[in-house]
Every structure is written in C-alpha cells, then in structure tokens.
PDB file of N, CA, C and O in Angstrom:
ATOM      1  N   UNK A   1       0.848  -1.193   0.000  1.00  0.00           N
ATOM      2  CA  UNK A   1       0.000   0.000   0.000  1.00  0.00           C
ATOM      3  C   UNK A   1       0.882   1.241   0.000  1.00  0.00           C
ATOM      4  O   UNK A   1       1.953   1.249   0.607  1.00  0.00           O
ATOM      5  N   UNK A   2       0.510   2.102  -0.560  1.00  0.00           N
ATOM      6  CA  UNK A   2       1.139   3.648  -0.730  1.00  0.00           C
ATOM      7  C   UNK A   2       1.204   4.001   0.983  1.00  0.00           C
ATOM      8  O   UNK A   2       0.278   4.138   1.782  1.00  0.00           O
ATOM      9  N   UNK A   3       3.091   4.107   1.234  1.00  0.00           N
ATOM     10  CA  UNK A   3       3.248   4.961   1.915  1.00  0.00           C
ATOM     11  C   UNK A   3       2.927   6.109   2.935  1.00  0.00           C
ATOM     12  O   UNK A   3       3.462   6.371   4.012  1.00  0.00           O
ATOM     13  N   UNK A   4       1.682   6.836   2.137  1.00  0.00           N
ATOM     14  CA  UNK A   4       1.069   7.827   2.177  1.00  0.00           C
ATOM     15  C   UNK A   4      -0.213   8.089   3.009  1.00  0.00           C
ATOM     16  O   UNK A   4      -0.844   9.093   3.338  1.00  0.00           O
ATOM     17  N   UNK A   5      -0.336   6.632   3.224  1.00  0.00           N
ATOM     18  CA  UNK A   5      -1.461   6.160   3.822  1.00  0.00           C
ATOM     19  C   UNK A   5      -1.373   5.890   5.372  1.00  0.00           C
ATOM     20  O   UNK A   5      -2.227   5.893   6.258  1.00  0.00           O
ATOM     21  N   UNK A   6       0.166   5.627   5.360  1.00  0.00           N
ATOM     22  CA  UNK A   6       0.531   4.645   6.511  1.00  0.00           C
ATOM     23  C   UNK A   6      -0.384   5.405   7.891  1.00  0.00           C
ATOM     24  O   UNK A   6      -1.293   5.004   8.618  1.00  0.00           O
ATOM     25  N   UNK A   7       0.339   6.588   7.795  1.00  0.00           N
ATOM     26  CA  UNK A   7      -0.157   7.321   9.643  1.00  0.00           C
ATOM     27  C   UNK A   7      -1.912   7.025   9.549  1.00  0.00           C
ATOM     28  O   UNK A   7      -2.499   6.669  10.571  1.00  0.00           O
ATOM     29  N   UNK A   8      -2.493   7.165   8.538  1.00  0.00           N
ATOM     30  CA  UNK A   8      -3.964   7.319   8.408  1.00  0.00           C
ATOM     31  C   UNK A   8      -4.417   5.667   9.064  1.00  0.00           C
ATOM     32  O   UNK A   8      -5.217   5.440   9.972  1.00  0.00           O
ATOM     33  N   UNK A   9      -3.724   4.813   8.373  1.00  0.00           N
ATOM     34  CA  UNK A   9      -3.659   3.223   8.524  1.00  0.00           C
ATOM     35  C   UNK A   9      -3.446   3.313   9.833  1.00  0.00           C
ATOM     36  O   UNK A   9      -4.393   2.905  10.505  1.00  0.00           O
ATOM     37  N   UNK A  10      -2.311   3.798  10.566  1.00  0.00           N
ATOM     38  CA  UNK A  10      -2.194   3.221  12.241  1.00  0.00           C
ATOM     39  C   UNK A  10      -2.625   4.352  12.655  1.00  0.00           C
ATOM     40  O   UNK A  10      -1.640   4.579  13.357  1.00  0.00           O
ATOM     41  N   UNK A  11      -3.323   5.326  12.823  1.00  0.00           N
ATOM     42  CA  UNK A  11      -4.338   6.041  13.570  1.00  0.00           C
ATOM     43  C   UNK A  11      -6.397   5.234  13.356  1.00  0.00           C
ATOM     44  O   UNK A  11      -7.450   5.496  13.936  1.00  0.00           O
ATOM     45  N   UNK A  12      -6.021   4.257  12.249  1.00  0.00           N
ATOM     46  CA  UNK A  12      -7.372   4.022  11.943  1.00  0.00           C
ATOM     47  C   UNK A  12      -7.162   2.423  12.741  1.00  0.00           C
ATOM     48  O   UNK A  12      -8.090   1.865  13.326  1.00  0.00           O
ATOM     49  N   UNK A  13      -5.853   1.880  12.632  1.00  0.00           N
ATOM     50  CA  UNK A  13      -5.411   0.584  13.602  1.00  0.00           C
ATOM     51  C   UNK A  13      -5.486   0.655  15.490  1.00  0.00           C
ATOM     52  O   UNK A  13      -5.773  -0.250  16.275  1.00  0.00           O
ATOM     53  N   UNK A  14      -5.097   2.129  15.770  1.00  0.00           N
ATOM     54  CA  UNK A  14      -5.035   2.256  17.139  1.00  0.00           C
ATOM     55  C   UNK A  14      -6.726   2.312  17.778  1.00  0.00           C
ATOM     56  O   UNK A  14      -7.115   2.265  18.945  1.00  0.00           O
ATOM     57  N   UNK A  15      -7.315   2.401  16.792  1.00  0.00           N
ATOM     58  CA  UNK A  15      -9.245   3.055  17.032  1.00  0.00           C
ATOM     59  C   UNK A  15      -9.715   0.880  17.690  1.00  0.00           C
ATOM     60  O   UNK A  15     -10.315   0.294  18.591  1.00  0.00           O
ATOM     61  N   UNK A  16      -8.781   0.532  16.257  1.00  0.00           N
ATOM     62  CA  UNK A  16      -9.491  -1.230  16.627  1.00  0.00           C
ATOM     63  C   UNK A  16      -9.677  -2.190  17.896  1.00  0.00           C
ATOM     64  O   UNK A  16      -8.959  -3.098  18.315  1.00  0.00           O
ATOM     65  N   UNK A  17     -10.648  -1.776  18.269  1.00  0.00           N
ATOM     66  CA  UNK A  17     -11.087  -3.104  19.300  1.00  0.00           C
ATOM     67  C   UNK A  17     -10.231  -3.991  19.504  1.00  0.00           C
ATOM     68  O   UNK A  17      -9.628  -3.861  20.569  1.00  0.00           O
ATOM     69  N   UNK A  18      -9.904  -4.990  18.774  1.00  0.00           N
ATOM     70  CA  UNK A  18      -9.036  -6.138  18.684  1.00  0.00           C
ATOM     71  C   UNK A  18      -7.499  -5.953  18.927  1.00  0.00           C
ATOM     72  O   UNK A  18      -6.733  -6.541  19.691  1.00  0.00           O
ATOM     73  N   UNK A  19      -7.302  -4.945  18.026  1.00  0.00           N
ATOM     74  CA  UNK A  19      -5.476  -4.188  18.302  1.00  0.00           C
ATOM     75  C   UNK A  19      -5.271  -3.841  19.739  1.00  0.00           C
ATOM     76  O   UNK A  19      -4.239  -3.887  20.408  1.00  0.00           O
ATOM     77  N   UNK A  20      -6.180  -3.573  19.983  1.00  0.00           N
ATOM     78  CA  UNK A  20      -6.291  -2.615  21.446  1.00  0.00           C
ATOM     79  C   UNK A  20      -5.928  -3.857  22.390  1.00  0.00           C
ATOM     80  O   UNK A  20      -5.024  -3.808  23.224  1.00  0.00           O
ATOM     81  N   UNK A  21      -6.857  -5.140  22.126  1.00  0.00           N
ATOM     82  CA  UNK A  21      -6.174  -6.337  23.247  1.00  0.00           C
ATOM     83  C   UNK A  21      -5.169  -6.931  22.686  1.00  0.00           C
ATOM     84  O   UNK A  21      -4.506  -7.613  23.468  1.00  0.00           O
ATOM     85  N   UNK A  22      -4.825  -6.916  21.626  1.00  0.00           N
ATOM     86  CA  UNK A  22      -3.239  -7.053  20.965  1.00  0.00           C
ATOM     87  C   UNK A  22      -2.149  -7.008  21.759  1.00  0.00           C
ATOM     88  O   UNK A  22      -1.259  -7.790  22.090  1.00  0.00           O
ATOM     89  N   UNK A  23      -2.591  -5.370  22.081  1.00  0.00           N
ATOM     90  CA  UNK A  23      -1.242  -4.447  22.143  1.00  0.00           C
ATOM     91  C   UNK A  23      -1.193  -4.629  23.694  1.00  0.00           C
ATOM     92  O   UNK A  23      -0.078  -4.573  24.212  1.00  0.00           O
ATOM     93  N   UNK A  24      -2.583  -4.901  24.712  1.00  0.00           N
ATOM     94  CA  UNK A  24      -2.472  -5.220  25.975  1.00  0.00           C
ATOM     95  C   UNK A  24      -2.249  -6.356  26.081  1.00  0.00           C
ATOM     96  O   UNK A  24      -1.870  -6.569  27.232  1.00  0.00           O
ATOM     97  N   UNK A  25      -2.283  -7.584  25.270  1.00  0.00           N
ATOM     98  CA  UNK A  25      -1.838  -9.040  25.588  1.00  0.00           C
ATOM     99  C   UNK A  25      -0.424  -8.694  25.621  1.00  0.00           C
ATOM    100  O   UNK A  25       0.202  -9.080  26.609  1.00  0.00           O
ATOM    101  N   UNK A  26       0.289  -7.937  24.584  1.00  0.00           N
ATOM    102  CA  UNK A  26       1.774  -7.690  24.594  1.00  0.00           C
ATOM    103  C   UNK A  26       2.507  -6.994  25.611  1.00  0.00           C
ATOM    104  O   UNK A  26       3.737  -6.998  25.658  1.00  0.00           O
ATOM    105  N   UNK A  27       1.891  -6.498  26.285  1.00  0.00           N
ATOM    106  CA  UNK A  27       2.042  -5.210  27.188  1.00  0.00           C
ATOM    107  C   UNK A  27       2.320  -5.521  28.217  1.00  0.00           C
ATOM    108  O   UNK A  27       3.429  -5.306  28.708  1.00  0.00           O
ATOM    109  N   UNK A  28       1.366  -6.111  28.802  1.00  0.00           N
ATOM    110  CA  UNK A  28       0.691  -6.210  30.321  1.00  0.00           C
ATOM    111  C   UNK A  28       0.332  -7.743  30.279  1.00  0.00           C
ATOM    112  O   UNK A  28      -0.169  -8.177  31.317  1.00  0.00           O
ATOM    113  N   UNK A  29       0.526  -8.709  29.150  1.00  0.00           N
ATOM    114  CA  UNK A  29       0.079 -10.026  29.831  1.00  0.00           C
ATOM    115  C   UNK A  29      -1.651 -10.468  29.562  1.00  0.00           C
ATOM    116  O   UNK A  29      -2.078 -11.614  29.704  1.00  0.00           O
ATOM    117  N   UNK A  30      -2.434  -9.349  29.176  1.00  0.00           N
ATOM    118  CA  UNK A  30      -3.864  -9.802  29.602  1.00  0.00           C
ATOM    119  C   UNK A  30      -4.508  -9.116  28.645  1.00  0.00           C
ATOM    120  O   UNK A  30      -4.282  -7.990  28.202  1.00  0.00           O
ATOM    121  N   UNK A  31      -5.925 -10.472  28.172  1.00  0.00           N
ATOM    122  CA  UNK A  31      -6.845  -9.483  26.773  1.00  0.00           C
ATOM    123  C   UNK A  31      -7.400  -8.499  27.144  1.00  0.00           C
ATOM    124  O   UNK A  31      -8.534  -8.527  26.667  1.00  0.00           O
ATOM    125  N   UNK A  32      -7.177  -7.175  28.034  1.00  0.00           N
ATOM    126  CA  UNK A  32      -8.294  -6.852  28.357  1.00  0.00           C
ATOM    127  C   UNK A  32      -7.860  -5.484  26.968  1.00  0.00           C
ATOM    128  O   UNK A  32      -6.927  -5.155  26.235  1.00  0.00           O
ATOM    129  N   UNK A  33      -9.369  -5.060  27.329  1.00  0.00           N
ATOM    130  CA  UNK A  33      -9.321  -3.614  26.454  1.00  0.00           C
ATOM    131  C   UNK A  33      -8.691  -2.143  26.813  1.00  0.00           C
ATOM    132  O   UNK A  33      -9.444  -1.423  27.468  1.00  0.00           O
ATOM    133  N   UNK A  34      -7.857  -1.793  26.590  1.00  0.00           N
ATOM    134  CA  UNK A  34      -7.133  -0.513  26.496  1.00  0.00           C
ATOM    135  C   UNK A  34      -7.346   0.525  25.914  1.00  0.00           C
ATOM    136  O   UNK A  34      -7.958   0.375  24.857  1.00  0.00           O
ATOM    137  N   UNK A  35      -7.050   1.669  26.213  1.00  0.00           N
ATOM    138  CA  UNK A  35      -7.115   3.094  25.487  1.00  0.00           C
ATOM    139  C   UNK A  35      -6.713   2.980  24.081  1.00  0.00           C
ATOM    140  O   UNK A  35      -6.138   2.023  23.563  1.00  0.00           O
ATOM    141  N   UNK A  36      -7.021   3.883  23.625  1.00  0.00           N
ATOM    142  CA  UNK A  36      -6.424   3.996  22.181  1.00  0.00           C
ATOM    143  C   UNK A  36      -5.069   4.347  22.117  1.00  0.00           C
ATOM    144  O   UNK A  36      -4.134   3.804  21.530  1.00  0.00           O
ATOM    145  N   UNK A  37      -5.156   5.981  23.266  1.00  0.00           N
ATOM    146  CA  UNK A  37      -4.113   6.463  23.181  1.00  0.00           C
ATOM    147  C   UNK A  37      -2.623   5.123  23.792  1.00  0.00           C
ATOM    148  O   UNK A  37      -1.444   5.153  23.437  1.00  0.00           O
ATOM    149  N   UNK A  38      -3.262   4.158  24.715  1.00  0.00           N
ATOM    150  CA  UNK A  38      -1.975   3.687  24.946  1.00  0.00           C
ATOM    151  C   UNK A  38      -1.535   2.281  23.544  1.00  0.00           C
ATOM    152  O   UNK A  38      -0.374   1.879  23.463  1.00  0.00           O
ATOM    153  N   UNK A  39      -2.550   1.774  22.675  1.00  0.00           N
ATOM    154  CA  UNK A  39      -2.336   1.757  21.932  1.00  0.00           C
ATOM    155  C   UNK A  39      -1.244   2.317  20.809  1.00  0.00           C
ATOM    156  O   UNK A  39      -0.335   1.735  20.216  1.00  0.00           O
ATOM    157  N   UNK A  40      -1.730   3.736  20.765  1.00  0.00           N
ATOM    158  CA  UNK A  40      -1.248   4.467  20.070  1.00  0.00           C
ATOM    159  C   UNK A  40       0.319   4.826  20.343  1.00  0.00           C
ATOM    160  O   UNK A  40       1.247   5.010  19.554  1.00  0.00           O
ATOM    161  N   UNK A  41       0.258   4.853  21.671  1.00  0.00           N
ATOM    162  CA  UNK A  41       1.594   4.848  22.171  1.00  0.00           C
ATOM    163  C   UNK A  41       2.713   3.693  22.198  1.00  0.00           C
ATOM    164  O   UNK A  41       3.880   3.809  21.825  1.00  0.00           O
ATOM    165  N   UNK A  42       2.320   2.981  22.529  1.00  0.00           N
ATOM    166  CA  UNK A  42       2.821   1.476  21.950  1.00  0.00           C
ATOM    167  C   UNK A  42       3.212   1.138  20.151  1.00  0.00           C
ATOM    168  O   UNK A  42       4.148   0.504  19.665  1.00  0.00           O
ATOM    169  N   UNK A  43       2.601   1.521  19.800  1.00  0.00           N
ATOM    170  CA  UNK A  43       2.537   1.751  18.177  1.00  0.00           C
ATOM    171  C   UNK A  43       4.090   2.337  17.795  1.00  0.00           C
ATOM    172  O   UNK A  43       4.996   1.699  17.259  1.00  0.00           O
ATOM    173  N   UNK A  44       4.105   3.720  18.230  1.00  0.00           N
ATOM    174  CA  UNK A  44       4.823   4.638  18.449  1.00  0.00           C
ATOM    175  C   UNK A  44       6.049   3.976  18.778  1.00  0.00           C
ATOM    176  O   UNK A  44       6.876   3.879  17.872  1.00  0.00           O
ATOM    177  N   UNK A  45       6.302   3.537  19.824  1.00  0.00           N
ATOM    178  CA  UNK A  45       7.860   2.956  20.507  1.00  0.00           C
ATOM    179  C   UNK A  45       7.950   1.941  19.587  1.00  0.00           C
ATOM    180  O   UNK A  45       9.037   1.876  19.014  1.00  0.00           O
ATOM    181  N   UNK A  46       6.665   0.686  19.112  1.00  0.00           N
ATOM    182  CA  UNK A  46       7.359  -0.301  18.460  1.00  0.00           C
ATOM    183  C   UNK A  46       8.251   0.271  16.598  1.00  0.00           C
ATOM    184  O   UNK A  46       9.015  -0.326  15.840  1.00  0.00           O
ATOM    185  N   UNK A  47       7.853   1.129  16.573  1.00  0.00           N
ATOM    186  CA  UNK A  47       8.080   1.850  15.296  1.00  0.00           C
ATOM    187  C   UNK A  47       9.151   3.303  15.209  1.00  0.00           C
ATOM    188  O   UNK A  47       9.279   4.059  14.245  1.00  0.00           O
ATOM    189  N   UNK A  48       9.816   3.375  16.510  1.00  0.00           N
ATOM    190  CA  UNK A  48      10.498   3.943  17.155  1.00  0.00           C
ATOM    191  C   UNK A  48      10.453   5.712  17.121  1.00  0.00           C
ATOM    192  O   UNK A  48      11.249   6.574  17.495  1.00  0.00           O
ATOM    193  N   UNK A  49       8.983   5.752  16.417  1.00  0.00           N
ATOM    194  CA  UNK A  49       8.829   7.397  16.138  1.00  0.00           C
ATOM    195  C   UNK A  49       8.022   8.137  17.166  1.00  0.00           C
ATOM    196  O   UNK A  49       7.464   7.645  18.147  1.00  0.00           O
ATOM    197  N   UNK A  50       8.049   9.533  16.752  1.00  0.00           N
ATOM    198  CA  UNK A  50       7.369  10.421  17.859  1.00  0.00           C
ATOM    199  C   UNK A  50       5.905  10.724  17.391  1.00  0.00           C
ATOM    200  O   UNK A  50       4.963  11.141  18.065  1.00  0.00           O
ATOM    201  N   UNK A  51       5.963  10.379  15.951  1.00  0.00           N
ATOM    202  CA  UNK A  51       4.679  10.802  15.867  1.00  0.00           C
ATOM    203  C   UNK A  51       4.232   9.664  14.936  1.00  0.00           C
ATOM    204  O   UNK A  51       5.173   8.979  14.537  1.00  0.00           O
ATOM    205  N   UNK A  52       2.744   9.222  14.397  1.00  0.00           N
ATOM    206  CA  UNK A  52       2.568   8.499  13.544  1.00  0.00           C
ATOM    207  C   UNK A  52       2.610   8.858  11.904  1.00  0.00           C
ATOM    208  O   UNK A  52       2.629   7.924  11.102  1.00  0.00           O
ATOM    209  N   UNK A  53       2.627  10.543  11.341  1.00  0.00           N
ATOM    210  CA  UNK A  53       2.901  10.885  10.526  1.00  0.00           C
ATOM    211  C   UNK A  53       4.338  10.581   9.816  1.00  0.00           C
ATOM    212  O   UNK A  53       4.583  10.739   8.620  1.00  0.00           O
ATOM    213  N   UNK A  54       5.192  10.129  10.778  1.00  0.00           N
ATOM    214  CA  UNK A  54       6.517   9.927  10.434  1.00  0.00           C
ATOM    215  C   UNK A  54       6.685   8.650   9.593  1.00  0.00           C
ATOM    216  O   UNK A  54       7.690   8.231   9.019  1.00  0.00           O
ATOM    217  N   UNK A  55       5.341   8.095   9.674  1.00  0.00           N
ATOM    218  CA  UNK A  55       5.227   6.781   8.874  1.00  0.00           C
ATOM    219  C   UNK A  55       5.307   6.590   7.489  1.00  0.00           C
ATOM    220  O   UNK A  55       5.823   5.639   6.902  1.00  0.00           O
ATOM    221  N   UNK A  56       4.652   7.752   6.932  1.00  0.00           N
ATOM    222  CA  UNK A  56       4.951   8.555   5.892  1.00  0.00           C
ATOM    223  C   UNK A  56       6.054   8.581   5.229  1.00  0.00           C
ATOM    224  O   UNK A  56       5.928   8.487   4.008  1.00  0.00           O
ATOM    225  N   UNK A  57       7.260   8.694   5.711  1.00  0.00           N
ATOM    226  CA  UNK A  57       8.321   9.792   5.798  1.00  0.00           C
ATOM    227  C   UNK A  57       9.728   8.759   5.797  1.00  0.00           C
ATOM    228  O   UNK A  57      10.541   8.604   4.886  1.00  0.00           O
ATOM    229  N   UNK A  58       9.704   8.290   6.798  1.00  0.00           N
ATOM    230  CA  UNK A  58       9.996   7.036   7.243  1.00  0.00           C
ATOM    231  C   UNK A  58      10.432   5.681   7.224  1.00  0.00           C
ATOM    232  O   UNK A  58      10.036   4.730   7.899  1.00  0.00           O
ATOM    233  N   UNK A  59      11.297   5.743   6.357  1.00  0.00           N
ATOM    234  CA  UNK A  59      10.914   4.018   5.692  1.00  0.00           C
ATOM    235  C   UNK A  59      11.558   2.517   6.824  1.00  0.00           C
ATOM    236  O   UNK A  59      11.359   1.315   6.653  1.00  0.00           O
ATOM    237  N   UNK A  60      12.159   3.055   7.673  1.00  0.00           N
ATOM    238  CA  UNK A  60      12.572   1.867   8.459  1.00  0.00           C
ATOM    239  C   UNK A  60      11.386   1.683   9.510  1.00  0.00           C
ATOM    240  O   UNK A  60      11.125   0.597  10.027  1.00  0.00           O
ATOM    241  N   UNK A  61      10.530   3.159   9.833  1.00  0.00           N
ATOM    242  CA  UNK A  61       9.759   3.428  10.516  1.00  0.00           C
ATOM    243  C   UNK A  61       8.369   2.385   9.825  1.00  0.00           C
ATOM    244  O   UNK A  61       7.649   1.664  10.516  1.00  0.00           O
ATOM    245  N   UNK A  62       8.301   2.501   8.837  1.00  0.00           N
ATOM    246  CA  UNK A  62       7.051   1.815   7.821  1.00  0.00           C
ATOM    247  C   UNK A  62       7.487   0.364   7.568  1.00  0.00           C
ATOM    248  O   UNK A  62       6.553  -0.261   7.064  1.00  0.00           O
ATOM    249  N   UNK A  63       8.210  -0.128   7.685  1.00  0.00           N
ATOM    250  CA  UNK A  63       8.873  -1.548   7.574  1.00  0.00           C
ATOM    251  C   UNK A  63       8.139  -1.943   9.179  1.00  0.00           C
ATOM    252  O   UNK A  63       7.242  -2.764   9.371  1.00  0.00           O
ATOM    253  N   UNK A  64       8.638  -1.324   9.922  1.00  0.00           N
ATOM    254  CA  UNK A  64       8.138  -1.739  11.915  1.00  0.00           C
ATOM    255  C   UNK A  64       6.470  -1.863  11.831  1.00  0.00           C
ATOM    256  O   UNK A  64       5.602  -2.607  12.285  1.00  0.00           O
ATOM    257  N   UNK A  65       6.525  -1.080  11.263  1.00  0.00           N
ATOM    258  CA  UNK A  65       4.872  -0.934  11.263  1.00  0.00           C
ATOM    259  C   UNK A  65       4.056  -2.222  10.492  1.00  0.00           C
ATOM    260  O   UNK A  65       3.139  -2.930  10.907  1.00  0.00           O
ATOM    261  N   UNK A  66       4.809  -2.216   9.153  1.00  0.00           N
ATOM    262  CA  UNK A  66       4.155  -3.478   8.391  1.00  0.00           C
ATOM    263  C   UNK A  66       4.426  -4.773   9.109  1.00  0.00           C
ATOM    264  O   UNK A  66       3.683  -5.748   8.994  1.00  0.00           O
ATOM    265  N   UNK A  67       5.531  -4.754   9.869  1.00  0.00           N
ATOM    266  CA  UNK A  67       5.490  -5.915  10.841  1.00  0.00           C
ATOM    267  C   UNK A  67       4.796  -6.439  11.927  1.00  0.00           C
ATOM    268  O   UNK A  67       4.420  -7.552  12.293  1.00  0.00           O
ATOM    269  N   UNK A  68       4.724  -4.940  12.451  1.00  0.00           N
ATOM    270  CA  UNK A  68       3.481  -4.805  13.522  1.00  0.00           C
ATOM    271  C   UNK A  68       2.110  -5.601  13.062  1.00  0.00           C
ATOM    272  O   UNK A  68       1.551  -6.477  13.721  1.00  0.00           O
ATOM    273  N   UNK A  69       1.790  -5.201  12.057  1.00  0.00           N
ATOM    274  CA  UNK A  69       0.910  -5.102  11.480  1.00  0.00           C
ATOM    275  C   UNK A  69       0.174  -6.846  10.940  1.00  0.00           C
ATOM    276  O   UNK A  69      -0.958  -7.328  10.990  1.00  0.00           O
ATOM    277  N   UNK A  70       1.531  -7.351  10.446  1.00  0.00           N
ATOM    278  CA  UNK A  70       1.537  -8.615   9.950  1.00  0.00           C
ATOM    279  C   UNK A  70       1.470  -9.789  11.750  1.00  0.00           C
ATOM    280  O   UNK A  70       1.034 -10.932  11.883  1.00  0.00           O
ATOM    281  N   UNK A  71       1.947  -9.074  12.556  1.00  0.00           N
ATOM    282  CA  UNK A  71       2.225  -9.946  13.570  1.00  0.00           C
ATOM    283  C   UNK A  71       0.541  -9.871  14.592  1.00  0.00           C
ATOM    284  O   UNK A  71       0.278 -10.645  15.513  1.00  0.00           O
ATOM    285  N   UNK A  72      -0.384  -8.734  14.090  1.00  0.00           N
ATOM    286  CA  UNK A  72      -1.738  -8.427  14.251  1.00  0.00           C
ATOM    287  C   UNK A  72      -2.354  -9.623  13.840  1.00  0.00           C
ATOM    288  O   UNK A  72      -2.735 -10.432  14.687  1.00  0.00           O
ATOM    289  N   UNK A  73      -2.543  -9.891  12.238  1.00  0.00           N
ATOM    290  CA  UNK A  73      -2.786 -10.681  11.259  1.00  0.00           C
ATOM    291  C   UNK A  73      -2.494 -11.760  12.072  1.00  0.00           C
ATOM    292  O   UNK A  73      -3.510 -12.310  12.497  1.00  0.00           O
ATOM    293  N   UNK A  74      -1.754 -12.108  12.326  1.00  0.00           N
ATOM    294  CA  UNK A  74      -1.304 -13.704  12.975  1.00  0.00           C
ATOM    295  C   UNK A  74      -2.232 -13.947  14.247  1.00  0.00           C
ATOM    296  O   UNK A  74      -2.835 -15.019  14.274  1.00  0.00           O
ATOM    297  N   UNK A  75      -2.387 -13.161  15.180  1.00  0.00           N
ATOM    298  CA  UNK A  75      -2.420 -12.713  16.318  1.00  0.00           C
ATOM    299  C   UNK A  75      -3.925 -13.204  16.307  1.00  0.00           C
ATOM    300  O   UNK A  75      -4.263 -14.176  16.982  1.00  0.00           O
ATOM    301  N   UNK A  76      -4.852 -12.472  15.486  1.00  0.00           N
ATOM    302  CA  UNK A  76      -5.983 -12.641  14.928  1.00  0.00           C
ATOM    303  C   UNK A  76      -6.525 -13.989  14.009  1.00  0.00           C
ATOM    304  O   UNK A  76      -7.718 -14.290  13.964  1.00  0.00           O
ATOM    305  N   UNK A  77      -5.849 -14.467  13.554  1.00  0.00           N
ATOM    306  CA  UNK A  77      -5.458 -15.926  12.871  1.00  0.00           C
ATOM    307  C   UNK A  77      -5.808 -15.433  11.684  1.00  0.00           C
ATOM    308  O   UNK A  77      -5.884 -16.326  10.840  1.00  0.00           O
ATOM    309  N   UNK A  78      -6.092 -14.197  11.216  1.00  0.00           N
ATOM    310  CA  UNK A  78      -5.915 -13.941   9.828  1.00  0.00           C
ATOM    311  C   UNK A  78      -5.161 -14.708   8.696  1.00  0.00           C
ATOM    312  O   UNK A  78      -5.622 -15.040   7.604  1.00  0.00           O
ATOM    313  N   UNK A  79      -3.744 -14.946   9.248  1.00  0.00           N
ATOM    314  CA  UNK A  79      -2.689 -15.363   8.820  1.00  0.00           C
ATOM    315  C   UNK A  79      -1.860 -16.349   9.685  1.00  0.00           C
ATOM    316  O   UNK A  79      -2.064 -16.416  10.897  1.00  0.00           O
ATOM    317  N   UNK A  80      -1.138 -16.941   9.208  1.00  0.00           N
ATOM    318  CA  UNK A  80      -0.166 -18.131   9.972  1.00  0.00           C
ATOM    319  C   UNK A  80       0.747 -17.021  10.283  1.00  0.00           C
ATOM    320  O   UNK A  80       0.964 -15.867   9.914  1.00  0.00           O
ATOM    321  N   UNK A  81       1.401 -18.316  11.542  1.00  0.00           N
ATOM    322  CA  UNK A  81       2.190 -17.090  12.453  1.00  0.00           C
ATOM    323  C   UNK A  81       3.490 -16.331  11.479  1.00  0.00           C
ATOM    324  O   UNK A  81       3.851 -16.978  10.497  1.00  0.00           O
ATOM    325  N   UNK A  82       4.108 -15.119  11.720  1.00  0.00           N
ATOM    326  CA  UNK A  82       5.001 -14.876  11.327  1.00  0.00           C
ATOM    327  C   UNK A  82       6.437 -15.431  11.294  1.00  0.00           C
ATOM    328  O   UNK A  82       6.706 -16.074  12.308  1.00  0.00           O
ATOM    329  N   UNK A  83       7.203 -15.366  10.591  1.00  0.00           N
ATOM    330  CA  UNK A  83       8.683 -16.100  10.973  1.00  0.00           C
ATOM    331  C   UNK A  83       9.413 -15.128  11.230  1.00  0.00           C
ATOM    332  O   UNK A  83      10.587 -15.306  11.554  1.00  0.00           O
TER     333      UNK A  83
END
C-alpha cells in the first residue's frame, strides 16, 4: 500500500477493538481492552517514532509498522504465524 497512507492506517489501527487487546496481551500479559491512546503509544515505541505521521516519511519506521501489522494478522489468525 502507498506509503502515504501509513499514519492514516495506524491512527485508523489504534481506534481497533481487537489491536487494542493485541497491544495489551503484549504489554501487560492480559486481553483486556485498552485506550487507544496507549495503543497508540505502543505503536509509536514499536516503530520507534514520535509521531505516527513519520510513517509517511519514514521508511525503516514503515517496515516496523508493516510488521506490527503482519504480527496483528497472525495474532488474529488472519494469517499463519510470522517467521
């Protein structure tokens, strides 16, 4: 997907229900449901930027993210696990 999209993509990823116990199974150990913002913040460190626009911009930053992203997919059984 275009680049261009990315921050729009993980500001529209941090909103998700499901990401949200993702990012708290990863976190803290437990499905429960979390903020967006700490979502969002989590997002952030795994992708090592300050902001999510930088995703954009970014390309080692947008690589973290598509990983993030793919390791969601798994997480969700979308997809087989990642290697």
């Amino acid at each position: 997907m275009n680049g261009a999209n990315l921050a729009q993509r993980a500001g529209m990823l941090c909103n998700d229900v499901e990401f949200r116990r993702f990012v708290a199974e990863r976190t803290i150990g437990q499905r429960e449901l979390i903020a967006n913002t700490a979502a969002a913040e989590h997002l952030r460190q795994v992708c090592g930027i300050d902001s999510r626009k930088k995703l954009n911009t970014d390309t080692v930053a947008a690589q973290k993210f598509e990983a993030l992203r793919t390791e969601f997919d798994a997480w969700r059984g979308r997809i087989g696990q990642p290697r």
